[in-house]
Every structure is written in structure tokens, then in C-alpha cells.
C-alpha positions as CSV (number, residue, x, y, z in Angstrom):
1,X,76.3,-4.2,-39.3
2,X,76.8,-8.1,-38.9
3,X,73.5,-10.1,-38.8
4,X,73.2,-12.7,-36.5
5,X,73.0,-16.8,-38.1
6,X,69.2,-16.9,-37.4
7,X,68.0,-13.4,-39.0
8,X,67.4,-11.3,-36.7
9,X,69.4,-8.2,-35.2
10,X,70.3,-8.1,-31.6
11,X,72.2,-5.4,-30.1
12,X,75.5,-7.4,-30.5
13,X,75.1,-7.1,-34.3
14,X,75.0,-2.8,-34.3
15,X,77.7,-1.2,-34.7
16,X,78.2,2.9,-34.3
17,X,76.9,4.2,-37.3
18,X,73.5,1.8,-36.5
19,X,72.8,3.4,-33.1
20,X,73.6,6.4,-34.3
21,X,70.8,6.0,-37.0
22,X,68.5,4.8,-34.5
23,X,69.5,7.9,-32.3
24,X,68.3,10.3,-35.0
25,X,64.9,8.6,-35.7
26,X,63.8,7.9,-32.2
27,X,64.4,12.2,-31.5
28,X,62.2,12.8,-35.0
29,X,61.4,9.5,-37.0
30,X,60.2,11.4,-40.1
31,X,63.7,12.4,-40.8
32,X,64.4,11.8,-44.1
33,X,67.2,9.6,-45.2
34,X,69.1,12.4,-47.2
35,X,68.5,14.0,-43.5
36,X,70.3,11.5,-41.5
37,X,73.0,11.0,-43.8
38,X,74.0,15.1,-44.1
39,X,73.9,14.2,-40.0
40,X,76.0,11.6,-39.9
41,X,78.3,11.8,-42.9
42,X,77.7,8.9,-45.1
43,X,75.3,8.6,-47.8
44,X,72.0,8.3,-48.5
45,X,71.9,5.2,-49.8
46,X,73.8,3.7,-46.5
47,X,71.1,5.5,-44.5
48,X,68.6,3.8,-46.7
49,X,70.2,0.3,-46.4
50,X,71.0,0.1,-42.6
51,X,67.3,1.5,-42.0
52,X,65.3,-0.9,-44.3
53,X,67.5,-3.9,-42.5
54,X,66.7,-2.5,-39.0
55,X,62.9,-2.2,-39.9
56,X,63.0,-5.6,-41.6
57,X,64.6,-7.5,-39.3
58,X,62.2,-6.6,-36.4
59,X,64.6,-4.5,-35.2
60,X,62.9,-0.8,-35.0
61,X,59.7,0.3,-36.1
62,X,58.7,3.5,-37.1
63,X,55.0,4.2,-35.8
64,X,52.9,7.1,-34.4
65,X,52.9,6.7,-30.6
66,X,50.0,8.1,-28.6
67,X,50.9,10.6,-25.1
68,X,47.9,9.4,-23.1
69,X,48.6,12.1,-20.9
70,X,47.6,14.3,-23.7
71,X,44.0,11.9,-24.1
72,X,40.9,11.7,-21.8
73,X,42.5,8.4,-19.9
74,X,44.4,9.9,-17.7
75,X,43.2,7.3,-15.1
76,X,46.3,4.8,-15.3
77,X,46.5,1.8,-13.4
78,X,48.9,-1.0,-12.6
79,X,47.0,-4.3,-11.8
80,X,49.2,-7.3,-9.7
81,X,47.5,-10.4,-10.7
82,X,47.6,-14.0,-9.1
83,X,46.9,-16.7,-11.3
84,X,45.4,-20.0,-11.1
85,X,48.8,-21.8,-12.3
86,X,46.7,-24.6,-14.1
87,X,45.4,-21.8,-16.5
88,X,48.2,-19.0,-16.3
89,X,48.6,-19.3,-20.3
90,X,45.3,-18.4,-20.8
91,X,44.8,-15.1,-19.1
92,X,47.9,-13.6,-20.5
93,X,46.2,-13.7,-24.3
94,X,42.3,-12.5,-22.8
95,X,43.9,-9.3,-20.9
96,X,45.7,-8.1,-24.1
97,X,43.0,-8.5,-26.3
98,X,41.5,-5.9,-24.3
99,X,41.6,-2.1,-25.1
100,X,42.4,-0.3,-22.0
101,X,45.3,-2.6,-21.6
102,X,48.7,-1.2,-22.5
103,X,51.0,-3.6,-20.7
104,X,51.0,-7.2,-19.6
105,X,53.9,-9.4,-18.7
106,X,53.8,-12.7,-16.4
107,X,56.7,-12.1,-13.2
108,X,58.3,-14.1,-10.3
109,X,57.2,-13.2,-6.9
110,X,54.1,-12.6,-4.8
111,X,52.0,-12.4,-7.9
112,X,52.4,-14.2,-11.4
113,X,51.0,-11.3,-13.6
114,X,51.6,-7.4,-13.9
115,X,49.0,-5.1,-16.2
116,X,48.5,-1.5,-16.8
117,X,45.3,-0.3,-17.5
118,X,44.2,3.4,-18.9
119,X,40.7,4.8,-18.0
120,X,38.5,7.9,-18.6
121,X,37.2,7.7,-14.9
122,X,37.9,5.9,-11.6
123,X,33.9,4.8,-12.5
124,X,35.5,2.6,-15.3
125,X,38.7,1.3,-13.2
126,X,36.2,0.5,-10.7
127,X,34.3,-1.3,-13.1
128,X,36.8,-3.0,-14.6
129,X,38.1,-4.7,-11.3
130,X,34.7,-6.0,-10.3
131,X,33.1,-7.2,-13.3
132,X,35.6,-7.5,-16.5
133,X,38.8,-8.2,-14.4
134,X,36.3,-11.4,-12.8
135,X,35.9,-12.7,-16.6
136,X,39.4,-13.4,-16.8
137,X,40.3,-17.1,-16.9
138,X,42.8,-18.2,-14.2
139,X,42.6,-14.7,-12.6
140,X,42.4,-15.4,-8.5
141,X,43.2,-12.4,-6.9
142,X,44.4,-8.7,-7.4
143,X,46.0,-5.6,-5.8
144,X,45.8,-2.1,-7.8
145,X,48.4,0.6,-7.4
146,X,46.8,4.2,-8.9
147,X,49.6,6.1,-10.7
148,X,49.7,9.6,-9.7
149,X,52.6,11.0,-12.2
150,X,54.2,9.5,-14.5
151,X,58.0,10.6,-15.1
152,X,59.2,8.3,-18.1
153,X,57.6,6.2,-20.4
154,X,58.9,3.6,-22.9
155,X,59.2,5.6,-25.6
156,X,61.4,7.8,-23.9
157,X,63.8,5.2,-23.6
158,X,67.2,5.4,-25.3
159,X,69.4,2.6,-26.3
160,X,72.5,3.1,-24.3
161,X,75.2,4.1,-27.3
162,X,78.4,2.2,-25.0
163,X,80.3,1.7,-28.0
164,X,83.6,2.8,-29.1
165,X,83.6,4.9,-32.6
166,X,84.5,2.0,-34.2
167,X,81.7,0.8,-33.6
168,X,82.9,-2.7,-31.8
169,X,81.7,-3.3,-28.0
170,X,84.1,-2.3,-25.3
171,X,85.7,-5.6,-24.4
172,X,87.0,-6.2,-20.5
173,X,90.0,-8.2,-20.1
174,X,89.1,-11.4,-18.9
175,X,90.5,-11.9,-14.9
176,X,92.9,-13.9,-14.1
177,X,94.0,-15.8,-11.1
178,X,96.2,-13.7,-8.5
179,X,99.5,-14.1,-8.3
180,X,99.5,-16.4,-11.3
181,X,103.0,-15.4,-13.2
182,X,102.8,-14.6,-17.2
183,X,102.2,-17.8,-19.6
184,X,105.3,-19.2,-20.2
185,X,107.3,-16.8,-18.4
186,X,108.0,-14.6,-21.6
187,X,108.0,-11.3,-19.6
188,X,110.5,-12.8,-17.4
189,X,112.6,-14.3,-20.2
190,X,112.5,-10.7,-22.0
191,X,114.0,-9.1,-19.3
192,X,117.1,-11.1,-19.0
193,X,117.9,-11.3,-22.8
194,X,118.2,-7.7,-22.2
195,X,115.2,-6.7,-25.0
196,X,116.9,-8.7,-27.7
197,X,114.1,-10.5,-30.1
198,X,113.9,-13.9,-29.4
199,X,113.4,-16.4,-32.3
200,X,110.3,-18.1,-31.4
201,X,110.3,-21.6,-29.2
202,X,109.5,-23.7,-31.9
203,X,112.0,-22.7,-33.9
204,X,114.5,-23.1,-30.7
205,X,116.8,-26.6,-30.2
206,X,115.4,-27.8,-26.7
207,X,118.0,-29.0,-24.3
């Protein structure tokens, strides 16, 4: 794994064996180490090391994650918001500070804000968008979508493992024009030395 110059680990810095690692927690992450690396064929110590890195750097954390399918709230809500621009910056910080807020991120388009909200009744949605929702500062105007099933979630989500087993990112060749004949014409130049090995140009007299 090659760390990027600031710190911290992007996807650009895993290679094979990181993902791999990642794989193997995110299906049970109280594996153990000694675990992963019978898995995976390296040792425990490497396990150790690429793990404590990931965590470290910000990368991955290891945490218990609530179903709130399996909870009471079962009421789940996403909220469009439209914001009063002049204060936009504060209602991002006063909705997340709430509890029944899971999700909050400011978007382009008809509105400038997008929440999800989890309730124990349609009594406390309800409540929520005509009193506490109100409180908000910068909060104009809102549209609520009730969420009747919910097929994936974000802990569901796997990173995509589009790596060769080297580890290194599939590169494309970059295009090139159309029509455009090989640099320098070597192909050409090849073919009518009749596959002998050239010496190269620089070592060549020029006419």
C-alpha cells in the first residue's frame, strides 16, 4: 500500500491484498487478524500492519452498526429542504445535531438540502415537520417522501475490487488521433529492414 503525500489513504493508494482485507472485515469485522491472514495467505503481522494503517489513516472504521429495521423507528423519512442561501451554512450543523437524523448532505437542484429522518410514529414525523423542522435556521421550505422499503443501505455497500492481482489499477490506453501513423514511423521502418535490429537513431550518422 503507497500512502498518498498528505496522509491519508484514497482508493488510489490500495492495492489487492488492501481490498481484500477490507472485503473480509466488512462480511464479519471481528475477524481476527490470524483469521484474515490464514484467508488470505500472508501473515499475521501483514494483516496487523495494513489494518492499523487503514484504521489510522481514516480509511475504515470498525464499529457496531445499528439495522433500524430491526428498532422501533421504522418510520423513515427523506426530507428535501430549501434554504435561505444567506444562512445555508448554518442549518446543515443544527439538523445533524439532531437524533432522529441519520443523513444530511447540501445538493444542486430544486432544493439545496436532502435529510433522512427515523421515527417511532407518523405522530413524531408529523411533529417534527411542523414544529422542530420550523426551528431550523435558513430552513424555507420542504417536501417529504415516506419510504416504504428499503432495499440497500450503506453498510451494504462494497468497494468495487477492479483491480488486477497485482494489485495495480487497470490502466486504458490513452486515445489517439485517427489516422495518425506511429511516432517516428518505427513500425514502418521495421518492416522494410526485414526484422533486423536497428541501432538506435542517436547512435545513427544523419544524412
Amino acid at each position: 500500500m503507497t500512502l498518498a503525500r498528505s496522509g491519508a489513504v484514497t482508493t488510489r493508494d490500495l492495492d489487492a491484498l488492501d481490498r481484500r482485507i477490507i472485503a473480509e472485515l466488512q462480511e464479519d469485522g471481528r475477524r481476527s487478524n490470524v483469521a484474515i491472514a490464514r484467508v488470505l495467505g500472508v501473515t499475521e503481522t501483514t494483516i496487523r500492519y495494513r489494518t492499523d494503517r487503514l484504521i489510522s489513516k481514516g480509511f475504515i472504521r470498525i464499529a457496531a452498526v445499528i439495522d433500524p429495521r430491526k428498532t422501533p423507528y421504522l418510520t423513515d423519512a427523506m426530507i428535501w429542504i430549501r434554504l435561505d442561501r444567506t444562512r445555508a451554512g448554518e442549518a446543515g450543523p443544527a439538523l445533524a445535531a439532531l437524533p432522529n437524523i441519520v443523513y444530511v448532505a447540501y445538493t444542486a437542484g430544486r432544493y439545496d438540502m436532502l435529510i433522512e429522518a427515523l421515527f417511532e410514529s407518523d405522530e413524531q414525523l408529523f411533529e417534527f415537520l411542523t414544529k422542530t423542522l420550523g426551528t431550523i435556521p435558513g430552513v424555507l421550505q420542504s417536501e417529504t417522501y415516506h419510504v416504504l422499503q428499503t432495499v440497500k443501505i450503506n453498510y451494504d455497500w462494497k468497494l468495487p475490487l477492479d483491480h488486477d492481482e497485482a494489485g495495480e489499477d487497470r490502466v486504458r490506453p490513452r486515445p489517439g488521433r485517427r489516422g495518425s501513423p506511429p511516432r517516428g514511423g518505427r513500425g514502418r521502418r521495421r518492416a522494410r529492414s526485414g526484422g533486423r535490429r536497428r541501432e538506435p537513431e542517436s547512435a545513427s550518422p544523419r544524412a
